[in-house]
C-alpha positions as CSV (number, residue, x, y, z in Angstrom):
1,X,-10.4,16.5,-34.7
2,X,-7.4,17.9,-36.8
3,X,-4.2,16.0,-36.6
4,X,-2.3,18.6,-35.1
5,X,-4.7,18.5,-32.2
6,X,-4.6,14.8,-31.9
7,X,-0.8,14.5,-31.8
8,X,-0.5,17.0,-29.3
9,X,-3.5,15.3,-27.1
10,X,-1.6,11.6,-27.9
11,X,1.5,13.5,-26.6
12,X,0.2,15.1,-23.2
13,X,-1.2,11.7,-22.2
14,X,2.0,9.8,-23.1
15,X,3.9,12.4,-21.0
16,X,1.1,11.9,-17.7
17,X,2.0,8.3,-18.6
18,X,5.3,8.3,-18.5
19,X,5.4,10.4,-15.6
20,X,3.6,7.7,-13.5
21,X,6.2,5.5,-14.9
22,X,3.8,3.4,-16.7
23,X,1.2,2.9,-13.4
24,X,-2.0,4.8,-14.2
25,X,-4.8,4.0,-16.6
26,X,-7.3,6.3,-18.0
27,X,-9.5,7.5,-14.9
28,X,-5.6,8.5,-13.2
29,X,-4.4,10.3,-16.2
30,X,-7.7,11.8,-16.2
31,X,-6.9,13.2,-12.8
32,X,-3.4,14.5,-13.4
33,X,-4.3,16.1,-16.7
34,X,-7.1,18.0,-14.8
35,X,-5.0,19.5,-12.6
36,X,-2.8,21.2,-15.4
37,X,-5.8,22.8,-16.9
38,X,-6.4,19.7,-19.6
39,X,-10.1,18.4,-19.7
40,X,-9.7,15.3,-22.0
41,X,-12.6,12.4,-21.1
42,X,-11.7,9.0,-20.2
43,X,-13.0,7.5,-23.4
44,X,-11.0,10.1,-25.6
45,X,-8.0,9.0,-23.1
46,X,-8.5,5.6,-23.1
47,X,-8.5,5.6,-27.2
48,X,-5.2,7.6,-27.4
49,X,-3.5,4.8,-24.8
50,X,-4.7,2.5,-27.3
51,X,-3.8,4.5,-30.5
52,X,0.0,4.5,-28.6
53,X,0.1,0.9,-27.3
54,X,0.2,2.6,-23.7
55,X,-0.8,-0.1,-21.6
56,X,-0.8,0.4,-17.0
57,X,1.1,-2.5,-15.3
58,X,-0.9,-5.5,-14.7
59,X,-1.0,-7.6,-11.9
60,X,0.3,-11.4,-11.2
61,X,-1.2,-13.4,-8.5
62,X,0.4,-13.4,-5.1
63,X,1.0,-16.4,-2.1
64,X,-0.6,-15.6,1.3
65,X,2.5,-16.0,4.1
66,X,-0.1,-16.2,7.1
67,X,1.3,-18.8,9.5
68,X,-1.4,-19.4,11.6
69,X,-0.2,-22.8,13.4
70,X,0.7,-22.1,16.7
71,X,-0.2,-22.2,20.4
72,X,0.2,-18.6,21.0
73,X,-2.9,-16.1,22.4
74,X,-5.0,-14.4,20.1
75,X,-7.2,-11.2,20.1
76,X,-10.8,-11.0,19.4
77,X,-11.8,-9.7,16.0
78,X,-13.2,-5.9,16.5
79,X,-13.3,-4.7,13.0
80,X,-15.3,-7.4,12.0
81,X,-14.4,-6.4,8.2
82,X,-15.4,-2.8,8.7
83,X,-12.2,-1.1,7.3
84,X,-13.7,2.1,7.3
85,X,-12.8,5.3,9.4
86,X,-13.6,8.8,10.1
87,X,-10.2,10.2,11.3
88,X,-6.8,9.0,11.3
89,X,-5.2,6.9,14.2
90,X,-8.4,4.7,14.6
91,X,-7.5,1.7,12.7
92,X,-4.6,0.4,11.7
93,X,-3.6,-2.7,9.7
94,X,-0.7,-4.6,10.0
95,X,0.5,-7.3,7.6
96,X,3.9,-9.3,5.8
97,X,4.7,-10.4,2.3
98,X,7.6,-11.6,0.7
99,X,10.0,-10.1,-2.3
100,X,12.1,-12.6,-3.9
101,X,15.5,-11.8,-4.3
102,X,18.5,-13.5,-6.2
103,X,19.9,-14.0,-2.8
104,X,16.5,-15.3,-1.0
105,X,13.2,-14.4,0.4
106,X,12.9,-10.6,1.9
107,X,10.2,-10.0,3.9
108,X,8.5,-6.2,4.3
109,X,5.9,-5.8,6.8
110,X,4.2,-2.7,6.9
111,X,1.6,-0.6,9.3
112,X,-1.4,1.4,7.2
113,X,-4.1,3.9,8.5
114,X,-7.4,2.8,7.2
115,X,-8.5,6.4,7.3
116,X,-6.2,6.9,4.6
117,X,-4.4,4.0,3.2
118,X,-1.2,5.4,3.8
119,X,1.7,3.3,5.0
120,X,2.9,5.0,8.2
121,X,5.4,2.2,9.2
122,X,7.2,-0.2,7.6
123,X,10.2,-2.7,8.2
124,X,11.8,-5.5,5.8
125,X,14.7,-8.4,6.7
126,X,15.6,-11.5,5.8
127,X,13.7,-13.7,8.3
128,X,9.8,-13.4,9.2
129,X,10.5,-12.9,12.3
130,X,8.2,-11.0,15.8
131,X,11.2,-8.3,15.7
132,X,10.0,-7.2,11.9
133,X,6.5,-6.5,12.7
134,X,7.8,-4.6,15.9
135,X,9.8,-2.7,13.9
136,X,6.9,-1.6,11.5
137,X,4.7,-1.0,14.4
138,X,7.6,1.2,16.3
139,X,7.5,3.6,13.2
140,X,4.0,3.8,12.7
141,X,3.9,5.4,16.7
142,X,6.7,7.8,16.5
143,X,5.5,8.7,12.9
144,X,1.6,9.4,14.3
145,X,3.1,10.9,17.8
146,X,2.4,7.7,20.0
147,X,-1.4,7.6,19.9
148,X,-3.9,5.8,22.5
149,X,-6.4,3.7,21.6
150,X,-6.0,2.6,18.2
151,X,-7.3,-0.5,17.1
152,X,-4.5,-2.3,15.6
153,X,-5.7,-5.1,12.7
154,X,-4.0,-8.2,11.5
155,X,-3.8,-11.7,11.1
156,X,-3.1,-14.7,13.7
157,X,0.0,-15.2,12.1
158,X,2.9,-16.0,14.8
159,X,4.7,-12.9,14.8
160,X,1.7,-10.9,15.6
161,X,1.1,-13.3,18.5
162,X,4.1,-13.5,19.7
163,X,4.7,-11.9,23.2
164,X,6.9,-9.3,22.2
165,X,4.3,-7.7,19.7
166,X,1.8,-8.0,22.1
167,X,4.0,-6.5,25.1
168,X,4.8,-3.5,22.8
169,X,1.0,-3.0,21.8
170,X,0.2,-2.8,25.6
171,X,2.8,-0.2,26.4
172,X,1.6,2.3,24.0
173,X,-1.9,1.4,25.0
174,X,-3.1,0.5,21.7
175,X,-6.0,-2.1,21.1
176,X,-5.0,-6.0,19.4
177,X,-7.3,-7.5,17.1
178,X,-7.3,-10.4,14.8
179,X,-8.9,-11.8,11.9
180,X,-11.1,-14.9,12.3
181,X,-9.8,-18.1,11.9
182,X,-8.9,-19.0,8.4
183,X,-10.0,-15.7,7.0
184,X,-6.7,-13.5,6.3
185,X,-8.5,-12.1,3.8
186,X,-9.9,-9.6,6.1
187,X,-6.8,-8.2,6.7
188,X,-5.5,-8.5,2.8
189,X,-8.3,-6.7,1.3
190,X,-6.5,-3.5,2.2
191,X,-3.3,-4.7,2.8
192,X,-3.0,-6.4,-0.2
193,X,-3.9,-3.7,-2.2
194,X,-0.6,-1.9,-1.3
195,X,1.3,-5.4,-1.8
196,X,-0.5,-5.9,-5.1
197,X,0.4,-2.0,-6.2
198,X,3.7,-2.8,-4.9
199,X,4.6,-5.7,-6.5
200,X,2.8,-4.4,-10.0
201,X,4.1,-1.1,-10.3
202,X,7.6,-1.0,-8.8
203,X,9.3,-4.7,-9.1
204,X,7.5,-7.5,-11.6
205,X,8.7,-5.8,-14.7
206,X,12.3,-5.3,-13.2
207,X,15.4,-7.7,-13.5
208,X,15.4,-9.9,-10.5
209,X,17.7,-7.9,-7.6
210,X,19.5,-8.4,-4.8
211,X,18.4,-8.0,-1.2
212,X,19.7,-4.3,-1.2
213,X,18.9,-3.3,-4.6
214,X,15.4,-4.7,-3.2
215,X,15.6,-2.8,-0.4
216,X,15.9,0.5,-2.4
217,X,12.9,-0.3,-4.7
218,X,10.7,-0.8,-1.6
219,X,12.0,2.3,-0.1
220,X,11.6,4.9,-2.9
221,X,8.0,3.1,-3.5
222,X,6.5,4.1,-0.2
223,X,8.3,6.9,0.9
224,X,9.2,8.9,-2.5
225,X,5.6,7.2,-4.9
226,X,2.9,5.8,-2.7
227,X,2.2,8.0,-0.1
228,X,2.9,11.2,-1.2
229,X,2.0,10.6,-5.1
230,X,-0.2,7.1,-5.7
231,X,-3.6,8.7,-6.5
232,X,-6.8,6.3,-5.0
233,X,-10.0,5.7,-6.7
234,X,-11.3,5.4,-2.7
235,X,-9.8,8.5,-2.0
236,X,-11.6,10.7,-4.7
237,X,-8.3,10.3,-6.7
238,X,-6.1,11.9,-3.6
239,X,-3.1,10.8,-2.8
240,X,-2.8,9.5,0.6
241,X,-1.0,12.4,2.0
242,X,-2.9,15.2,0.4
243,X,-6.1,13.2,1.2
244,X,-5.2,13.9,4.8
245,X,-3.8,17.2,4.5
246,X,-7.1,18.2,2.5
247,X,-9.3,16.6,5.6
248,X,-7.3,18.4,8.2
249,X,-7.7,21.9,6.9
């Protein structure tokens, strides 16, 4: 290959990098460069992120915040660890984890359609409290236009037990269900991955913030990156919105 050719290959990838602010590895650059018309291979990709010291944000390992020890009623397991779905509004996921802050903990729970993986509600506040995961859970039915029947997922943790979750899961005449015990991580496997991509792509690398500054990060992640942008190997490399938009035509 001439020289000219490589620099201006080393300088298309470097700009597909750059524009996922440093979050895609080969196979996603692949993707994006494929919609522009560029055909480059993920080998020939993979040895220009190398020839440019371009390297995807890795991950660090994370704490699970289940708190499980309680008294409080819990739902039957109905997913049984099959996170798959046909359609959207079947099964949902619910889950919490924790940003540190310099001012404390800040907690984020979040809703996500299994169907696919978006985020459809969310909530964050300084205590890990039944009114957070409410408040995720409220968002995710006005955003889908209060369906019936869903299944919604998560673990025994107290907050999802609590009466007030339950009550509200009831009124919208949604279905509770809960992983087994001692096994959240049949809820994280899915979950997780959008805490992992998260906590990888939009805050490890940063100075550490405040609880508002936080607050932003989380905000433009989800509703400005994730859903609309964040390509998925499980979704043919569609982002979660256009993988729904493409599957509702």
């Amino acid at each position: 290959m001439k020289r000219a050719e490589r620099a201006e290959r080393d300088a298309l990838i470097k700009e597909a990098f750059d524009d996922a602010k440093a979050r895609n590895g080969s196979r996603r650059i692949q993707v994006d460069l494929a919609e522009h018309g560029k055909k480059p291979d993920v080998k020939t990709i993979l040895n220009s992120m190398e020839r440019q010291g371009l390297v995807a944000k890795a991950a660090r390992k994370f704490k699970v915040t289940t708190d499980s020890k309680h008294s409080l009623q819990v739902a039957p397991n109905l997913l049984e660890q099959d996170f798959s779905a046909t359609g959207p509004n079947q099964k949902w996921v619910g889950d919490i984890t924790y940003l540190m802050t310099s001012e404390g903990w800040l907690y984020l729970a979040v809703i996500i359609d299994l169907y696919s993986r978006a985020v459809i509600g969310w909530s964050m506040s300084n205590r890990m409290t039944a009114d957070l995961v409410c408040s995720a859970l409220n968002m995710a039915l006005f955003r889908r236009g209060f369906p019936k029947s869903v299944i919604v997922h998560s673990d025994r943790g107290s907050q999802y037990c609590s009466h007030d979750y339950r009550d509200l899961i009831k009124k919208h005449q949604l279905v509770q269900s809960m992983s087994r015990k001692g096994n959240c991580w049949d809820v994280n496997a899915c979950a997780e991955s959008f805490f992992h991509s998260l906590k990888v792509e939009a805050i490890q690398d940063e100075p550490i913030m405040d609880r508002e500054t936080m607050r932003q990060h989380v905000f433009e992640y989800i509703e400005v990156d994730y859903d609309k942008t964040r390509r998925h190997s499980a979704l043919s490399y569609l982002s979660p919105e256009n993988f729904e938009l493409k599957n509702s035509a």
